[in-house]
MDTraj code that builds the backbone (N, CA, C; nanometers):
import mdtraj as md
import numpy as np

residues = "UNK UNK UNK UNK UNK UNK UNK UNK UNK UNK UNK UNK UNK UNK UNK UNK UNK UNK UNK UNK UNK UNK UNK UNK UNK UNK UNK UNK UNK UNK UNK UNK UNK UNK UNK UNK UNK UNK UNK UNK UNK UNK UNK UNK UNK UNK UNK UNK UNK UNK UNK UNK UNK UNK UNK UNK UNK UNK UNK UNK UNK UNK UNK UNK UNK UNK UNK UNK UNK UNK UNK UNK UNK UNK UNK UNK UNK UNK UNK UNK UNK UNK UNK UNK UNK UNK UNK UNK UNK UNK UNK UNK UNK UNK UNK UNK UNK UNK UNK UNK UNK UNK UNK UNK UNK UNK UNK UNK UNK UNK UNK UNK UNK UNK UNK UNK UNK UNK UNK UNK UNK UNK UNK UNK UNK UNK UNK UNK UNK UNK UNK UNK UNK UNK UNK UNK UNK UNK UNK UNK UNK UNK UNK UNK UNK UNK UNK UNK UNK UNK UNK UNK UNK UNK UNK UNK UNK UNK UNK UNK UNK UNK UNK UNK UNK UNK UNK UNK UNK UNK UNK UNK UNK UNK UNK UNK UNK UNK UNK UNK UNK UNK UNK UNK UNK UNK UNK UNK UNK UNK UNK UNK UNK UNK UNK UNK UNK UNK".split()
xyz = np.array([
    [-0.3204, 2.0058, -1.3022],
    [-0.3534, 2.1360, -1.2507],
    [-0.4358, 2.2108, -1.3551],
    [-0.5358, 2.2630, -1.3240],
    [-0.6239, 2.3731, -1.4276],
    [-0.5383, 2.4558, -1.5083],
    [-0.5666, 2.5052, -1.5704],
    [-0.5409, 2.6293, -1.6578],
    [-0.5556, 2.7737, -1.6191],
    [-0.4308, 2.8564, -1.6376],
    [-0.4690, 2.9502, -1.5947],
    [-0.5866, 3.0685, -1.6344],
    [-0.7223, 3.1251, -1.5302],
    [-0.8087, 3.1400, -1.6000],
    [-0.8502, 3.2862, -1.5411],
    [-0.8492, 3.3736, -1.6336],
    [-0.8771, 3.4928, -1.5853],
    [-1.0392, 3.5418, -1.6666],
    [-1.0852, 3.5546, -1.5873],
    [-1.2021, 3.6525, -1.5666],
    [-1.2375, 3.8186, -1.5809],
    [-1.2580, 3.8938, -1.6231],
    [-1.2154, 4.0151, -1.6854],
    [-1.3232, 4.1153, -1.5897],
    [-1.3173, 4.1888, -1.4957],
    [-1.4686, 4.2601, -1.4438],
    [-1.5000, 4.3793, -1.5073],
    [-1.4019, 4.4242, -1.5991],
    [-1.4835, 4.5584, -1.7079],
    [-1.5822, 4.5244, -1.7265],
    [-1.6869, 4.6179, -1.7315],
    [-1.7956, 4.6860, -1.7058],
    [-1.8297, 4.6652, -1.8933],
    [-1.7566, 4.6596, -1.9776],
    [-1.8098, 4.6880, -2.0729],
    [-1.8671, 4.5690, -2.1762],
    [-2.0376, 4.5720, -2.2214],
    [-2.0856, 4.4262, -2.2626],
    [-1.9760, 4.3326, -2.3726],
    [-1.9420, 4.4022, -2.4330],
    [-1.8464, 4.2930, -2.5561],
    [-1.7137, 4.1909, -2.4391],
    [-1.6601, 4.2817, -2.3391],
    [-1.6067, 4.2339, -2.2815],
    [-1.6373, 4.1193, -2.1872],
    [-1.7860, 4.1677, -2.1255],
    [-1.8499, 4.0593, -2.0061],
    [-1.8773, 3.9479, -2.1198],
    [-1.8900, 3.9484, -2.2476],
    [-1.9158, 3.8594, -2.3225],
    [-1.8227, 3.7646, -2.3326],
    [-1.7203, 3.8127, -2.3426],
    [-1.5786, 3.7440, -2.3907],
    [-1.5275, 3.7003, -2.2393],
    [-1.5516, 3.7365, -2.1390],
    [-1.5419, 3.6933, -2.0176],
    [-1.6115, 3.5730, -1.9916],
    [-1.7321, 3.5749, -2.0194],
    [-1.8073, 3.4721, -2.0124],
    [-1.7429, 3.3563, -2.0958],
    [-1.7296, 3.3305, -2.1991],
    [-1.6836, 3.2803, -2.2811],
    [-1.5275, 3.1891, -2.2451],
    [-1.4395, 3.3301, -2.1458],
    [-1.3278, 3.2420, -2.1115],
    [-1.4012, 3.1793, -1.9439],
    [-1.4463, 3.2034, -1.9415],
    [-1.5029, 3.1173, -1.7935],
    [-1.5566, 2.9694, -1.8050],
    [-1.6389, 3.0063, -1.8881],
    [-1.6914, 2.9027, -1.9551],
    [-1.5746, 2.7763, -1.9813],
    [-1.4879, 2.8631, -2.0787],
    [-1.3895, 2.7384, -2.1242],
    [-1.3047, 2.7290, -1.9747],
    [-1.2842, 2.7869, -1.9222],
    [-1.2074, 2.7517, -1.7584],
    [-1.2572, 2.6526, -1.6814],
    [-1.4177, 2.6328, -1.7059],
    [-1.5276, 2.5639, -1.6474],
    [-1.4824, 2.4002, -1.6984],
    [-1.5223, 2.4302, -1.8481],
    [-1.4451, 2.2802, -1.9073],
    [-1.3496, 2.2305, -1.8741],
    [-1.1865, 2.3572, -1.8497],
    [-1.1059, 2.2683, -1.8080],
    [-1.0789, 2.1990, -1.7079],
    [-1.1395, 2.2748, -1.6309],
    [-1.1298, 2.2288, -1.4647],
    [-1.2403, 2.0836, -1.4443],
    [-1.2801, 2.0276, -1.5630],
    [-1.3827, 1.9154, -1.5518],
    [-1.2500, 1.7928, -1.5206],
    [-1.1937, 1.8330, -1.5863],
    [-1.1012, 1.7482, -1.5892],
    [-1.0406, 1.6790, -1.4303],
    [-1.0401, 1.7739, -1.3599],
    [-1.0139, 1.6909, -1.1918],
    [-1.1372, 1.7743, -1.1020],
    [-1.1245, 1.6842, -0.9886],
    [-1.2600, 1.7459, -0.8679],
    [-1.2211, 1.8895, -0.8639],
    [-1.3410, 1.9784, -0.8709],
    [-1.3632, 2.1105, -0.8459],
    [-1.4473, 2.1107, -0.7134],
    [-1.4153, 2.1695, -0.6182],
    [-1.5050, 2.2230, -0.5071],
    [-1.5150, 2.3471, -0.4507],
    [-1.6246, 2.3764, -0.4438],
    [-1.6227, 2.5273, -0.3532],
    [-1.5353, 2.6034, -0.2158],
    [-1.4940, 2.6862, -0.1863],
    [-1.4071, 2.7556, -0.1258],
    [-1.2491, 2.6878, -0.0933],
    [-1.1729, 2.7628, -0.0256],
    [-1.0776, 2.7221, -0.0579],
    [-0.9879, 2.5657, 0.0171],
    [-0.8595, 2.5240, -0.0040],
    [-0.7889, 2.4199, -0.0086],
    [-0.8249, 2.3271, 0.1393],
    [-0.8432, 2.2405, 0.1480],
    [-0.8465, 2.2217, 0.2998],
    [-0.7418, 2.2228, 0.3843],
    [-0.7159, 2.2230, 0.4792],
    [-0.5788, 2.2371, 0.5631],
    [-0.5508, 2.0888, 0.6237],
    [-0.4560, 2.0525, 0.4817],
    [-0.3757, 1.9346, 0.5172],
    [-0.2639, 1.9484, 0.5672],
    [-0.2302, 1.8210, 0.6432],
    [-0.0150, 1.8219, 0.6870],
    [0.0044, 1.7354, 0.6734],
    [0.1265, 1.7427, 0.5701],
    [0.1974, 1.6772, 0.5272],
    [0.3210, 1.5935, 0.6411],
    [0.3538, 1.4658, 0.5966],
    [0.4575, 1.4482, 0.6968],
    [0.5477, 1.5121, 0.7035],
    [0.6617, 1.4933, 0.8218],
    [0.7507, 1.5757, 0.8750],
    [0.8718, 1.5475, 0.8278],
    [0.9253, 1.4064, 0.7854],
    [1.0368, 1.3670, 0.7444],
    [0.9809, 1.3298, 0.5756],
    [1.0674, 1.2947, 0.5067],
    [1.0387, 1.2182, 0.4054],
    [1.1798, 1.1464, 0.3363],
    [1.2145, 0.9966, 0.3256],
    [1.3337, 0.9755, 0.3092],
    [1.3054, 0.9319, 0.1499],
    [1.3775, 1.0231, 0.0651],
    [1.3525, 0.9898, -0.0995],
    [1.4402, 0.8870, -0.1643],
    [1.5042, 0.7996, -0.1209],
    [1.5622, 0.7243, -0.1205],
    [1.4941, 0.5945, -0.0744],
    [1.3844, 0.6113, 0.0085],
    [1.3236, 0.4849, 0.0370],
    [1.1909, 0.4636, -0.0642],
    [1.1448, 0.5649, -0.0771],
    [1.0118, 0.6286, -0.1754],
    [1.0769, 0.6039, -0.3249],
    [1.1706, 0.5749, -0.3686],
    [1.2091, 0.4726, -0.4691],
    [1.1493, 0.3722, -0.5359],
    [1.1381, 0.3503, -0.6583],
    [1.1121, 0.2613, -0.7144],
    [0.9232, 0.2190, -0.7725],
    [0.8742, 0.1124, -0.7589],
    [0.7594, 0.0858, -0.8430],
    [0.6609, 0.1169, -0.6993],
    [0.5261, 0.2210, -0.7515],
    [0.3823, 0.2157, -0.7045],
    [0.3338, 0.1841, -0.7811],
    [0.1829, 0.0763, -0.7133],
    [0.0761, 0.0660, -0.7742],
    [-0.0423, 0.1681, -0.7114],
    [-0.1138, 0.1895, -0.8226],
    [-0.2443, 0.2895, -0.8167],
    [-0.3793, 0.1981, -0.7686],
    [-0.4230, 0.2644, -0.5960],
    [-0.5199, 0.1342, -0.5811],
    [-0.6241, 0.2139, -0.6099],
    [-0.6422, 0.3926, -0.5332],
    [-0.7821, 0.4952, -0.5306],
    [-0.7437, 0.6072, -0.6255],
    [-0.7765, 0.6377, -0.6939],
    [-0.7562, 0.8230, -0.7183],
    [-0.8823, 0.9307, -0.7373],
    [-0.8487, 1.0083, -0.7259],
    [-0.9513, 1.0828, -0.7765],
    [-0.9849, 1.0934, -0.9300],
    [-1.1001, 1.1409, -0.9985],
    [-1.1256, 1.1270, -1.1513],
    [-1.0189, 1.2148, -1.1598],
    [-0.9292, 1.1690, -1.3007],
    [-0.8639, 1.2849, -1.3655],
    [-0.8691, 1.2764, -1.5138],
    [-0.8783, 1.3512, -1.5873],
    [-0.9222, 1.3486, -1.7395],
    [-0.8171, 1.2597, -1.8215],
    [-0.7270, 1.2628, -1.7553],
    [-0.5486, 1.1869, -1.8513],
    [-0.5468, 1.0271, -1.7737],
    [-0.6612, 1.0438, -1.7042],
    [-0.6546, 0.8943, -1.6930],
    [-0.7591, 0.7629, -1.7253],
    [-0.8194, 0.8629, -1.7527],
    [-1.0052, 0.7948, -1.7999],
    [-0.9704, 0.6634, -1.8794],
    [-1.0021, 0.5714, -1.8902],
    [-1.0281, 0.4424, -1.9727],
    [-0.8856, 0.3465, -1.9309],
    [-0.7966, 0.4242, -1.8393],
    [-0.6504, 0.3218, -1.7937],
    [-0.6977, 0.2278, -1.6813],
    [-0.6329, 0.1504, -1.7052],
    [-0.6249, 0.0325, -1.5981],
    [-0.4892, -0.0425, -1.5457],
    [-0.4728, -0.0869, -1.4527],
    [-0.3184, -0.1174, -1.4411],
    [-0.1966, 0.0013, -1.4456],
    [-0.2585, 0.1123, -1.3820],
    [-0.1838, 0.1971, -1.3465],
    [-0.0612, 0.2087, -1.2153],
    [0.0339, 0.2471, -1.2397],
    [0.1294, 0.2642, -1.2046],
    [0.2572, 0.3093, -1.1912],
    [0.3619, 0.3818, -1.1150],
    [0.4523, 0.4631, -1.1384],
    [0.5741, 0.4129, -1.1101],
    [0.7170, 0.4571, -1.1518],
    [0.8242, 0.4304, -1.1696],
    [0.8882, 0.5915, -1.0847],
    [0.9787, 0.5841, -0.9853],
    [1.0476, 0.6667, -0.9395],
    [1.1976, 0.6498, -0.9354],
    [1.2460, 0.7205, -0.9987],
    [1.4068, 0.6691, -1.0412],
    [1.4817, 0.8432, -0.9677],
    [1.5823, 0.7927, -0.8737],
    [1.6366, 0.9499, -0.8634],
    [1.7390, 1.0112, -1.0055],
    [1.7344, 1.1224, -1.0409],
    [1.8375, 1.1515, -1.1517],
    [1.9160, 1.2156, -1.1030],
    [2.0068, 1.2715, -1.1893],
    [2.1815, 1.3129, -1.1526],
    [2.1452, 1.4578, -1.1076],
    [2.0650, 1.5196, -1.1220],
    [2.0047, 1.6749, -1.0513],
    [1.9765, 1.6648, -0.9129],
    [1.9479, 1.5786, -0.8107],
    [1.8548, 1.5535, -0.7585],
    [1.6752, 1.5804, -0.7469],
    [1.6651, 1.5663, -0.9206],
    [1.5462, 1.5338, -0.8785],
    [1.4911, 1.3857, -0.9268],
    [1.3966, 1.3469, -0.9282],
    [1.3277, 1.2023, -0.9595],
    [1.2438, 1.2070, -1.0606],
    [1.2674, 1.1082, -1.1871],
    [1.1811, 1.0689, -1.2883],
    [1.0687, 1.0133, -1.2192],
    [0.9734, 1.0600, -1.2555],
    [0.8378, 0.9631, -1.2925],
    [0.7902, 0.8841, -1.3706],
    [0.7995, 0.7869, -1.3815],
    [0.7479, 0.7201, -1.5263],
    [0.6158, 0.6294, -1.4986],
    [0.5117, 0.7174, -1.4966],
    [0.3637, 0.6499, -1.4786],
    [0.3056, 0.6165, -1.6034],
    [0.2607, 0.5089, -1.6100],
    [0.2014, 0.4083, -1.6669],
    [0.0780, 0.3277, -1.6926],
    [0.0124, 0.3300, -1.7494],
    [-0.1606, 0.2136, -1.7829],
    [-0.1184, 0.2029, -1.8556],
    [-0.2742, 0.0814, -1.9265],
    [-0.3321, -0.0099, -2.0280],
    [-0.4666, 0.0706, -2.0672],
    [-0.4281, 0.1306, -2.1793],
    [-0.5717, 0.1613, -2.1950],
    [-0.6173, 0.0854, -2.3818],
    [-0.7255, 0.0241, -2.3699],
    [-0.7732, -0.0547, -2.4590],
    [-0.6247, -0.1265, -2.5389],
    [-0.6004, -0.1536, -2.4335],
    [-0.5194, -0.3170, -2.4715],
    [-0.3685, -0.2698, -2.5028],
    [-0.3476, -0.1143, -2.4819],
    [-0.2037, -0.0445, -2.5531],
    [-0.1422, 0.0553, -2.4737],
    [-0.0254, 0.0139, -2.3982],
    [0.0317, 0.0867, -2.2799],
    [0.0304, 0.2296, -2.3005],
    [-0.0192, 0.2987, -2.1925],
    [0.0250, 0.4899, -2.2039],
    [0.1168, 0.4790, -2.1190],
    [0.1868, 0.5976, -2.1586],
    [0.3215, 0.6111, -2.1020],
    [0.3314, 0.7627, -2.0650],
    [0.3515, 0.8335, -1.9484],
    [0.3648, 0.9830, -1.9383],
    [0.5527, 0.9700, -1.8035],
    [0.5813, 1.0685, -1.8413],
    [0.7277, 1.0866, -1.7653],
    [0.7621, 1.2241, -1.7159],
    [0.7613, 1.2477, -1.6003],
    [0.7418, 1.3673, -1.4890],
    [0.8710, 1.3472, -1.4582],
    [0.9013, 1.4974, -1.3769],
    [0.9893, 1.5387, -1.2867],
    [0.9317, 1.5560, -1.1650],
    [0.9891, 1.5570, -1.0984],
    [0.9233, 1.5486, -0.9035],
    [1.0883, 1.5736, -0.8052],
    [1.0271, 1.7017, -0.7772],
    [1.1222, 1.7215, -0.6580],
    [1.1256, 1.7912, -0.5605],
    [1.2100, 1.8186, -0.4415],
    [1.1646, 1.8680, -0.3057],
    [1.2465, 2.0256, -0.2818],
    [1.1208, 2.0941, -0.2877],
    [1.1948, 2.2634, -0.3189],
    [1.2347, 2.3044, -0.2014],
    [1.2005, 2.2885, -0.0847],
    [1.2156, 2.2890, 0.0770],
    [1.2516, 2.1720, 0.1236],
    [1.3885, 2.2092, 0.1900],
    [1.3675, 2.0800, 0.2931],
    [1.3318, 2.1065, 0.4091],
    [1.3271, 2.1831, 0.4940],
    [1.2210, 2.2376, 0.6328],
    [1.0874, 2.1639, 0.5770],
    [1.0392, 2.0963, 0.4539],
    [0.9141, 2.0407, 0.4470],
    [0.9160, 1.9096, 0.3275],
    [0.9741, 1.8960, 0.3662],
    [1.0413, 1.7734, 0.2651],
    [0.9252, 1.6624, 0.2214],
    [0.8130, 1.6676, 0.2425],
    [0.6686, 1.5712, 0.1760],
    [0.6153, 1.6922, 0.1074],
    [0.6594, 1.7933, 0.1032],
    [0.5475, 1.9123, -0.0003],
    [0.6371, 1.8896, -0.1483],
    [0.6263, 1.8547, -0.1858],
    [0.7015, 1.7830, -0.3000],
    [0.5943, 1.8693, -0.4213],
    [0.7108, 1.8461, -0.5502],
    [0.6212, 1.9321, -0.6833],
    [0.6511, 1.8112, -0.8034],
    [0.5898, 1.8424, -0.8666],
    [0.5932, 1.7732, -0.9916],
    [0.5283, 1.8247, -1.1544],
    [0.5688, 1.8320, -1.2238],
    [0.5054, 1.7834, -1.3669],
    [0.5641, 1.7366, -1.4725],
    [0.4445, 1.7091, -1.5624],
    [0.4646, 1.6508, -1.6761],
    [0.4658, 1.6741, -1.7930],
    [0.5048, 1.8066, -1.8442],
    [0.5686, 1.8536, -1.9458],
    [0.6390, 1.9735, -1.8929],
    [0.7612, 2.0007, -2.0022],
    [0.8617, 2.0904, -1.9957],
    [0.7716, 2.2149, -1.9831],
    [0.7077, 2.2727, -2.0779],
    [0.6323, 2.3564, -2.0219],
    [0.5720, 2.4038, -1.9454],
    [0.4972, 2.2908, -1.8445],
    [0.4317, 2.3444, -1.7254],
    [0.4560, 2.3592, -1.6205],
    [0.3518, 2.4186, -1.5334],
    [0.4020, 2.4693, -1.4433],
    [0.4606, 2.3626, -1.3106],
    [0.5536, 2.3555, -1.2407],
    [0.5069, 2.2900, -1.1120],
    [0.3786, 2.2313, -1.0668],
    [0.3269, 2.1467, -1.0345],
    [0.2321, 2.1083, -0.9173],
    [0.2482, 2.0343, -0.7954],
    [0.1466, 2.0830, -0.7055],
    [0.1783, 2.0184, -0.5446],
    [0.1528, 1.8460, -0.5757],
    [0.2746, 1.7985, -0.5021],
    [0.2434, 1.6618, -0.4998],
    [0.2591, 1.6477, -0.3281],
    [0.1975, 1.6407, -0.2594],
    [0.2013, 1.6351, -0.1105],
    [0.2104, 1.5131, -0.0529],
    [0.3459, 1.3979, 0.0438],
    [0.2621, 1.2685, 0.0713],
    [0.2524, 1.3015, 0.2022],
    [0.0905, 1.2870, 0.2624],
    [0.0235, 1.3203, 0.3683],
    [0.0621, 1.1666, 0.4468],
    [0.0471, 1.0768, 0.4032],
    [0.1237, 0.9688, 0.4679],
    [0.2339, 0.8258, 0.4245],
    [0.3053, 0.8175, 0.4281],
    [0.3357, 0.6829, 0.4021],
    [0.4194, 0.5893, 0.4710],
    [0.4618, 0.4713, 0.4616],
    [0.5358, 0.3756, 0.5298],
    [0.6620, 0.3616, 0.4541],
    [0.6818, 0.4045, 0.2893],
    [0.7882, 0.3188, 0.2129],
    [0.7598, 0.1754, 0.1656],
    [0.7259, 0.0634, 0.2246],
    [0.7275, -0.0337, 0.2606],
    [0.5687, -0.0769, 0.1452],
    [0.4623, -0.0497, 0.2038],
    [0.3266, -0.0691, 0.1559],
    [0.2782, 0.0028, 0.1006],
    [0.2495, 0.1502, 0.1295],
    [0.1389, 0.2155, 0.1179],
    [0.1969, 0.3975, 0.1159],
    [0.1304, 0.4988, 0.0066],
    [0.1294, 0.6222, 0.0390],
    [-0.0282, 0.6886, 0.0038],
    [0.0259, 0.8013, 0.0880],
    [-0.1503, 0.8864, 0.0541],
    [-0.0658, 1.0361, 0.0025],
    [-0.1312, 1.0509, -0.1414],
    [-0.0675, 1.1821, -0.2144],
    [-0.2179, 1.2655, -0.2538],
    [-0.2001, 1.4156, -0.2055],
    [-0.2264, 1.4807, -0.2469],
    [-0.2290, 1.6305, -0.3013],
    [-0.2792, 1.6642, -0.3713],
    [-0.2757, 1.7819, -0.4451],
    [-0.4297, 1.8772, -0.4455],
    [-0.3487, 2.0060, -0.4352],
    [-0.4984, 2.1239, -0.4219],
    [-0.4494, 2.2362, -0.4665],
    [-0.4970, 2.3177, -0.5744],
    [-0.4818, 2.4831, -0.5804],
    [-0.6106, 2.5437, -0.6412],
    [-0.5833, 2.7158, -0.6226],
    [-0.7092, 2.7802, -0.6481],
    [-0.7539, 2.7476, -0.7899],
    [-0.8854, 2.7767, -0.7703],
    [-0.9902, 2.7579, -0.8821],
    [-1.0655, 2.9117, -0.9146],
    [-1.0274, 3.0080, -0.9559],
    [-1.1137, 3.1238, -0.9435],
    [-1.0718, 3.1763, -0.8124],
    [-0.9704, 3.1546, -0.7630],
    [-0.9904, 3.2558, -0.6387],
    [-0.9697, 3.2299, -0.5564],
    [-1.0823, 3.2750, -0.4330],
    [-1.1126, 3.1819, -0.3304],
    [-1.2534, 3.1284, -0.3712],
    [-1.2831, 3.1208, -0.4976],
    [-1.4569, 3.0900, -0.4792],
    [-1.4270, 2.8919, -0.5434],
    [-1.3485, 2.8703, -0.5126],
    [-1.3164, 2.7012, -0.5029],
    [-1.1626, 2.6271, -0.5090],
    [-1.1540, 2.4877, -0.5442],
    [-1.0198, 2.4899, -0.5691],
    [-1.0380, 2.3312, -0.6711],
    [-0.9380, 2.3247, -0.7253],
    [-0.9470, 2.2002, -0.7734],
    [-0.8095, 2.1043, -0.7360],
    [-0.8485, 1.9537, -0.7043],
    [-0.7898, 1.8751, -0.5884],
    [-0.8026, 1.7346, -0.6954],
    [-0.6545, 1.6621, -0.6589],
    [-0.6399, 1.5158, -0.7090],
    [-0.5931, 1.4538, -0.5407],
    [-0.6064, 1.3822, -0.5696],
    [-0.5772, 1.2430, -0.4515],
    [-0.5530, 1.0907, -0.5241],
    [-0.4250, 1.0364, -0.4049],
    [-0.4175, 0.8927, -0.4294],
    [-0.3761, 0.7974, -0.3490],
    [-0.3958, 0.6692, -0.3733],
    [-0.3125, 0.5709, -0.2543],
    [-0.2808, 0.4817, -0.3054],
    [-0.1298, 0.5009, -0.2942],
    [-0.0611, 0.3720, -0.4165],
    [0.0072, 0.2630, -0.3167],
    [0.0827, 0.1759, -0.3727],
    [0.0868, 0.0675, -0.2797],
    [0.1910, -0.0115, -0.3818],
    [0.2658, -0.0635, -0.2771],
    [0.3968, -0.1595, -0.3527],
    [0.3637, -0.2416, -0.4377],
    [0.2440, -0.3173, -0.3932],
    [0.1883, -0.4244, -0.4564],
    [0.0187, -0.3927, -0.5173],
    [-0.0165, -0.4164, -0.6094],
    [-0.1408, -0.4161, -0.6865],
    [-0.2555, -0.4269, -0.5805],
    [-0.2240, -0.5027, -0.4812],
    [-0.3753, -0.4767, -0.3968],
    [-0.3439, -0.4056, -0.2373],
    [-0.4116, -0.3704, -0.1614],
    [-0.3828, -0.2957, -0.0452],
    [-0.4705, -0.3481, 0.0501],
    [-0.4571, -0.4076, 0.1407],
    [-0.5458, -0.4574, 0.2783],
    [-0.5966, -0.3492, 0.3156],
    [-0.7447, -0.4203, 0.2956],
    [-0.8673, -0.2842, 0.3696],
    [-0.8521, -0.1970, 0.4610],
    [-0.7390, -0.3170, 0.5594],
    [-0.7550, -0.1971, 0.6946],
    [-0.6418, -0.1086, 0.6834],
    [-0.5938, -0.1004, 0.5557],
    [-0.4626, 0.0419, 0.5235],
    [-0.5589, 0.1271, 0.4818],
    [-0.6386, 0.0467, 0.4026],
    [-0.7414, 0.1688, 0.3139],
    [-0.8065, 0.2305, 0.3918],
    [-0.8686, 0.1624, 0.5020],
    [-0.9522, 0.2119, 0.5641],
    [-0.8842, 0.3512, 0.7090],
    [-0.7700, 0.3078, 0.7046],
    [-0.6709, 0.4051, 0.7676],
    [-0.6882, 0.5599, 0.6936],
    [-0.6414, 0.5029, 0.5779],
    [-0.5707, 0.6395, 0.4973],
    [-0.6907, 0.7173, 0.4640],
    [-0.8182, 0.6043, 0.4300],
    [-0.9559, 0.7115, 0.4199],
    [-0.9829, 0.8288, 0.5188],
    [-0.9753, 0.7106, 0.6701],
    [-0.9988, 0.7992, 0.7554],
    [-0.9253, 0.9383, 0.8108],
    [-0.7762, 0.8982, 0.7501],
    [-0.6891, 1.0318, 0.7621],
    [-0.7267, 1.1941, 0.7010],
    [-0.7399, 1.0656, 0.5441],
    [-0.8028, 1.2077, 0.4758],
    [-0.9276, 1.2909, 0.5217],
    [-1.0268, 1.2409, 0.5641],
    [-1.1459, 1.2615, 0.5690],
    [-1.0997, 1.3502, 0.7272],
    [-1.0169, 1.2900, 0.7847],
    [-0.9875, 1.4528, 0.9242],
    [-0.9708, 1.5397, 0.9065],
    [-0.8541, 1.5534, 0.7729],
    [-0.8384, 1.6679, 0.6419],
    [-0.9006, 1.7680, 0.6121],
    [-1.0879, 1.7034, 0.6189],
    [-1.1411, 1.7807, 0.5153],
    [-1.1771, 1.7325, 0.3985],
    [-1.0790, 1.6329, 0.3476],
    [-1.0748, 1.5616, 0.2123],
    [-1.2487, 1.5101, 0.1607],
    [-1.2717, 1.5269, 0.0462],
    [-1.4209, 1.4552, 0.0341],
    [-1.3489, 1.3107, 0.0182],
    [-1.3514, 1.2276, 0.0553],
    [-1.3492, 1.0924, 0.0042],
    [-1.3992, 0.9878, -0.0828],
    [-1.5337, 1.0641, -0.0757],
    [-1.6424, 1.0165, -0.1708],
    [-1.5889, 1.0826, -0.3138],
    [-1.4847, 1.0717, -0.3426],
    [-1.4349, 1.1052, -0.4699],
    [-1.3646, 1.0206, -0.5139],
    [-1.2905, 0.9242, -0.4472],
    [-1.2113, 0.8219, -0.4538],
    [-1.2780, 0.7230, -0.5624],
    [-1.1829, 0.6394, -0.6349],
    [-1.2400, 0.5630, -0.7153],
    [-1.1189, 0.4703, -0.7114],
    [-1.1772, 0.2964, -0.6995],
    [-1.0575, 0.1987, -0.6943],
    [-1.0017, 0.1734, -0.8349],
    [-0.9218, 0.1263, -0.8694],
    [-0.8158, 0.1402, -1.0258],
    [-0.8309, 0.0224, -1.0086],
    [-0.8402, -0.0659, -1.1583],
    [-0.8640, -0.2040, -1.1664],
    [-0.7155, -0.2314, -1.1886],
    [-0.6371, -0.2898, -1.1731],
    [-0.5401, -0.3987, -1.0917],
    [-0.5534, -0.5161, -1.1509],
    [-0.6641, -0.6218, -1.2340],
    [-0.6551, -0.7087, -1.2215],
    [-0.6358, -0.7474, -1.4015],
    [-0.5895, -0.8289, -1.4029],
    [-0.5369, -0.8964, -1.5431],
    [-0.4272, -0.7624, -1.6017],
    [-0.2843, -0.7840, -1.5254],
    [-0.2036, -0.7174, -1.5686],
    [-0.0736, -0.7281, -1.5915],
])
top = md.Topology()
chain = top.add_chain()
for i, resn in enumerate(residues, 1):
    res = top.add_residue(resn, chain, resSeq=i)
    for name in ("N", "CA", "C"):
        top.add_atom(name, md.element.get_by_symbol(name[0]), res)
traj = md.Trajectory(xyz[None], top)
């Protein structure tokens, strides 16, 4: 999720300066995942979600660019429920030959909506939307995430489609593309995760 980034509209130049300046650096941070103009698209999430079946090992087949993941390969997550009810994350790559390791919390603040799911990955931060817009348990999920960017003048958005097993039959992919893309979703953001020698 971006950083929180405020913009200052006093009128006065030292200030529009220093405004500029934090925009600027808001600009950088938000490089870090897709930024797009106006606001979130209007996704729905499924209606049930059984967290008990959503257990255990995903593999990462699409995601969107995200800055904490650049140069990984053989990505993948670990979902363990804990004694709170909520669920460890323990996602995982290879990056230049030496495992990264990051470990999240993820849990369901509503149950009237039980796939709007939150997550993060340090004690410090804030919550983020982890949404699964579809899945089976079995094969395949489609997760995504969106909040404001400045406002309403954009938003910045991750996406993914993980899968029990390291590879995913086209015609799931080609499902879940097309879901997203009813969404709203750009798709053309998607990028496949190499999977192979792992």
């Amino acid at each position: 999720m971006p950083l929180p980034c405020v913009v200052s509209q006093i009128q006065n130049t030292p200030v529009k300066m220093w405004s500029a300046l934090v925009f600027l650096g808001c600009v950088w941070a938000t490089t870090a995942q897709v930024v797009r103009p106006g606001g979130c698209p209007k996704t729905v999430t499924q209606t049930t979600l059984d967290l008990q079946q959503y257990l255990g090992n995903w593999y990462e087949i699409y995601k969107f660019w995200a800055i904490f993941e650049v140069g990984q390969k053989c990505v993948g997550a670990n979902y363990q429920m804990k004694n709170d009810s909520h669920i460890r994350v323990d996602n995982s790559g290879i990056r230049s030959g030496s495992k990264v390791e990051a470990i999240g919390d993820l849990y369901m603040p509503d149950t009237k909506h039980p796939a709007n799911l939150k997550v993060k990955f340090a004690s410090s931060a804030p919550y983020g939307d982890y949404w699964v817009l579809d899945t089976d348990y079995k094969n395949y999920t489609l997760i995504y995430s969106c909040g404001p960017f400045l406002g309403p003048l954009g938003h910045v958005e991750f996406a993914w489609i993980l899968s029990r097993q390291r590879t995913l039959d086209q015609s799931i992919v080609d499902k879940l593309m097309t879901k997203a893309k009813a969404f709203g979703i750009d798709t053309g953001h998607f990028s496949k995760t190499d999977q192979t020698g792992c």
